[in-house]
C-alpha positions in Angstrom: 97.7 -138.4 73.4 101.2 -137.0 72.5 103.3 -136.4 75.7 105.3 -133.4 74.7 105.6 -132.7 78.3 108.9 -131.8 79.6 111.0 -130.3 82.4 110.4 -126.7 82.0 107.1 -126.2 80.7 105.4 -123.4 81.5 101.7 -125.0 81.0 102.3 -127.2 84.1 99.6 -125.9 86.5 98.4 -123.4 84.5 94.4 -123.8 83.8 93.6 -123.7 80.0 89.8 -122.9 79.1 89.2 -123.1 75.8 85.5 -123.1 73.5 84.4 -125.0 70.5 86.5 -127.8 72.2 84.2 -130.7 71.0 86.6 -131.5 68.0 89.3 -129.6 65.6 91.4 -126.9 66.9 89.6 -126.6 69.9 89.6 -130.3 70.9 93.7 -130.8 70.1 94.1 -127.2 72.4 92.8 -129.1 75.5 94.9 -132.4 74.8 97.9 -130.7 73.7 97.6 -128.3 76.6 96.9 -130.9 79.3 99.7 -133.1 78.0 102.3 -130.0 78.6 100.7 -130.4 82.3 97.8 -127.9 82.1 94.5 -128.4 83.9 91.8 -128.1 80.9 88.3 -126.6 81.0 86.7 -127.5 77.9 83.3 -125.8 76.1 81.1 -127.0 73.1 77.4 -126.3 72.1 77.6 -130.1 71.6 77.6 -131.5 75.2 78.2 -135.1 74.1 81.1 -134.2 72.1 82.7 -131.8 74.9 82.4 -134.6 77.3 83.7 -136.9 75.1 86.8 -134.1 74.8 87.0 -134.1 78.8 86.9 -137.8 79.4 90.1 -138.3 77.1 91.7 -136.1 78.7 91.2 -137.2 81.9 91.2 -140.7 80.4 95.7 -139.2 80.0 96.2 -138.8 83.9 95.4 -135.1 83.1 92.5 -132.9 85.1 89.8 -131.5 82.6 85.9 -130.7 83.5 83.6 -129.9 80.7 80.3 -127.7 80.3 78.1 -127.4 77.6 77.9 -123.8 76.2 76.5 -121.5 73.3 79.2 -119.0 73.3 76.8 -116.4 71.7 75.3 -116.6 75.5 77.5 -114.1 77.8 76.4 -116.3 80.6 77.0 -119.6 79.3 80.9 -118.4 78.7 80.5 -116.9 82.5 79.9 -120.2 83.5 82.2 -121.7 81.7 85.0 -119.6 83.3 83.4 -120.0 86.7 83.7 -123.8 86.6 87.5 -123.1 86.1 87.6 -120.9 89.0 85.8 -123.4 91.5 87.7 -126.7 90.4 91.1 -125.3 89.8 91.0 -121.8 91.6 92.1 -119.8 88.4 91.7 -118.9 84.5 95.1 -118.5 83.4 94.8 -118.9 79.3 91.2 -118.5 77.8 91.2 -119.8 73.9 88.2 -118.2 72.5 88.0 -121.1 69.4 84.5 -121.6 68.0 83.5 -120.1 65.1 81.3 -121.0 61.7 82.5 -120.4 58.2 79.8 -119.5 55.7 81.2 -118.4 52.8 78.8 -116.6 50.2 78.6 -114.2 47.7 76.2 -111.5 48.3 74.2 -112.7 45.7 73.6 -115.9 47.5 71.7 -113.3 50.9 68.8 -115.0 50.3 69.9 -118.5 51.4 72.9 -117.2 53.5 71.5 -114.7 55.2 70.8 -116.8 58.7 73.8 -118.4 58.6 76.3 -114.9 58.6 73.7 -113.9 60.8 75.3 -116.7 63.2 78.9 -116.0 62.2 78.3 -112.7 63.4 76.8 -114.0 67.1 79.4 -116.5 67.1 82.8 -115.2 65.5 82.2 -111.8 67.1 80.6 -111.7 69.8 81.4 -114.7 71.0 84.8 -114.0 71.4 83.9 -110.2 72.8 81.8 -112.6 75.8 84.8 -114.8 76.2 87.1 -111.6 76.5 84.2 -110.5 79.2 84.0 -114.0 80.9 87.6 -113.6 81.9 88.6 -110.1 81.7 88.1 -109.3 85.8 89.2 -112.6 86.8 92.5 -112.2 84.9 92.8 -108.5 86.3 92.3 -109.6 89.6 94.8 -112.3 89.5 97.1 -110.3 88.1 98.0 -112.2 84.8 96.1 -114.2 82.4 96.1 -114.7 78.3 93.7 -114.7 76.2 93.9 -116.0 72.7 91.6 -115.3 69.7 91.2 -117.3 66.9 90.9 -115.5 63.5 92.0 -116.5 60.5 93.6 -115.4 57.0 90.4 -114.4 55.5 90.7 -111.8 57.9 93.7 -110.0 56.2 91.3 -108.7 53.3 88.1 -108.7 52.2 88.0 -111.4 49.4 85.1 -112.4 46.7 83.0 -114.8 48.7 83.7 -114.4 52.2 82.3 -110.9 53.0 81.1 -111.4 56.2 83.3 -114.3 57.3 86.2 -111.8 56.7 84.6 -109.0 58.4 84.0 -111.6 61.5 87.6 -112.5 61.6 88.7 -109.0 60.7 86.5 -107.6 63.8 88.6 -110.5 66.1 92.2 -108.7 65.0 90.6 -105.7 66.4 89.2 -106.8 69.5 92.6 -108.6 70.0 94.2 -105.4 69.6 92.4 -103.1 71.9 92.8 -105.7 74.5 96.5 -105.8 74.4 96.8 -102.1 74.6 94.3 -101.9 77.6 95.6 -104.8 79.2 99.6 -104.4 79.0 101.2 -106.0 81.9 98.6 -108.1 83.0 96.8 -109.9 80.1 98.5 -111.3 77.5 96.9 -111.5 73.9 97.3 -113.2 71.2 95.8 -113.5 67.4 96.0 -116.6 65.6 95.4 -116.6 61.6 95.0 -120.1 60.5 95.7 -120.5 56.8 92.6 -123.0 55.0 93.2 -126.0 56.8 91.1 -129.3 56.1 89.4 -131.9 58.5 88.5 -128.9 61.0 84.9 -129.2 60.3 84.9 -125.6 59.0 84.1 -126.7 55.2 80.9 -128.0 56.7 79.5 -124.1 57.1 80.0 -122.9 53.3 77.2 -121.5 51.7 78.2 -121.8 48.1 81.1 -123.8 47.6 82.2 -121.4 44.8 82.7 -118.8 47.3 86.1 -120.2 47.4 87.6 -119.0 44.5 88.2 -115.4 46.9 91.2 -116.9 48.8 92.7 -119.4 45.9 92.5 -116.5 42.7 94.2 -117.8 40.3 95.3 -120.9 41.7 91.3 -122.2 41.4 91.4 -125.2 38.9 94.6 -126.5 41.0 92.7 -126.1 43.8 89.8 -128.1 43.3 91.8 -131.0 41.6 94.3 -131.2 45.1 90.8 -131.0 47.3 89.1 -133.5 45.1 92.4 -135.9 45.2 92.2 -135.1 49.1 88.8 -135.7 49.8 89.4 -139.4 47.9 92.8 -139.9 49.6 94.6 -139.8 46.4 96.5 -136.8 47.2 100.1 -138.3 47.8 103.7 -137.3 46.6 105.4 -134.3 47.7 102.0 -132.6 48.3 101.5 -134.8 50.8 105.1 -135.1 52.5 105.2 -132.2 55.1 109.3 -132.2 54.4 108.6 -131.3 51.4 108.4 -127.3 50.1 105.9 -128.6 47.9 103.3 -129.4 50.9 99.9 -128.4 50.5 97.7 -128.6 53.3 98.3 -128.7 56.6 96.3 -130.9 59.5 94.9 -129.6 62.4 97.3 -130.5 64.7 100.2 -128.7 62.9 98.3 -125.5 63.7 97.1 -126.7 67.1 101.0 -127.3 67.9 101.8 -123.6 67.1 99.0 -122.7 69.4 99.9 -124.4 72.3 103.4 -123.7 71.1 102.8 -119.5 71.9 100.8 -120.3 75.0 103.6 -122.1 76.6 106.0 -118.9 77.4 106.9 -117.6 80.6 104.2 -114.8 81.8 106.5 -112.1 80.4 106.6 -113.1 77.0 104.4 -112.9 74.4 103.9 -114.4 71.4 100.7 -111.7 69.7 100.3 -113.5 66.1 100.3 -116.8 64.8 100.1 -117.5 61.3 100.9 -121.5 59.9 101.0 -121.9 56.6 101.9 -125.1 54.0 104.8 -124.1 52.1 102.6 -125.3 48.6 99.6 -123.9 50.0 97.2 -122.3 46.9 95.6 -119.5 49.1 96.4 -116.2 48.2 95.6 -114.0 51.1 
């Protein structure tokens, strides 16, 4: 794990909770986090794979406990943040992480219809019950800061991602509201990943030509970059991050920029994240 730990880091001590840690974002959070000196309290709906998240970080010399949890549950999240309060005594970030990605058209209800169903439970509420899970806690210890993942498709409704958009749209808000009720004691903030291979995400689509929403025009050159990524061919400036030319970015470049706004003294905030490639084809 990379030690970007340093004198003056203001994740040493805190306690990081963060859901859908079993892999992606959620998973380089935690490790990220606990190498800044952060005590992590990790969540998946896939025990093995959060355990597997805890044990390397604990595996680092860092302090992590894991639980396995359906963050559509409100008491599953409760717990969650109640393990954090019993082994560490606090919840000082909450990263409210998992989500599902089903792109569709509405034309394609019939076969997509239970998966948005489960975006909804999981991209909104589940980040309203992880907001709820640590809300008094937070009040009570006087600070705390939550972070919401949302995500480009959430600046406008695009062709193909109606409901994922709406989902993400519906976290800016939440984010929002929060901030205003919460001023002084809980910090907020929204991060808007830009389309970012090897989270898992891609797994969730629907109809794969739901894409063409966030690429537009930029479709044909699109597929041939994800078809020369996806057989390791992509190479050249598209694939040199010092280049202006770069074209997708890896999920620890985002996870950085994460763990990047969370480490801030507790009277500064950082409220949006946004990482983008330079040579990126969305359009959103």
């Amino acid at each position: 794990m990379d030690g970007s730990q340093g004198a003056g880091s203001h994740l040493e001590g805190r306690v990081v909770v963060v859901t859908g840690a079993g892999g992606g974002f959620g998973k380089l959070i935690g490790e990220l986090s606990a190498a800044r000196g952060a005590s992590v309290v990790v969540g998946d709906i896939d025990a093995a794979a959060a355990e597997a998240t805890a044990a390397g970080i604990s595996a680092s010399g860092a302090e992590a406990e894991w639980l396995a949890v359906d963050v559509r549950q409100l008491g599953q999240v409760q717990a969650l943040a109640q393990r954090a309060v019993e082994r560490f005594g606090a919840v000082d970030v909450m990263v409210n992480n998992a989500g599902t990605m089903p792109l569709a058209f509405f034309a394609d209800h019939e076969q997509a219809w239970e998966a948005w169903d489960r975006c909804i439970d999981i991209n909104f509420k589940g980040v309203l019950n992880g907001i709820c899970a640590v809300h008094d806690q937070m009040i009570e210890q006087g600070r705390g800061h939550v972070v919401n993942i949302s995500s480009i498709y959430g600046n406008a409704g695009s062709a193909g991602s109606g409901v994922y958009s709406a989902t993400k749209a519906a976290v800016s808000i939440l984010s929002d509201s929060l901030r205003v009720e919460s001023q002084g004691k809980i910090k907020v903030t929204v991060v808007r990943p830009t389309g970012v291979l090897g989270t898992g995400l891609g797994a969730g689509v629907v109809n794969p030509a739901a894409l063409v929403g966030i690429v537009g025009q930029n479709e044909q050159r699109f597929m041939a970059r994800i078809t020369a990524f996806m057989s390791g061919t992509l190479d050249g400036p598209l694939a040199d991050v010092d280049d202006p030319a770069y074209w997708a970015i890896e999920p620890d470049v985002v996870a950085r920029a994460v763990v990047e706004a969370i480490d801030q003294p507790w009277g500064v905030t950082i409220s949006d994240v946004t990482v983008r490639a330079t040579g990126e084809d969305y359009v959103l």
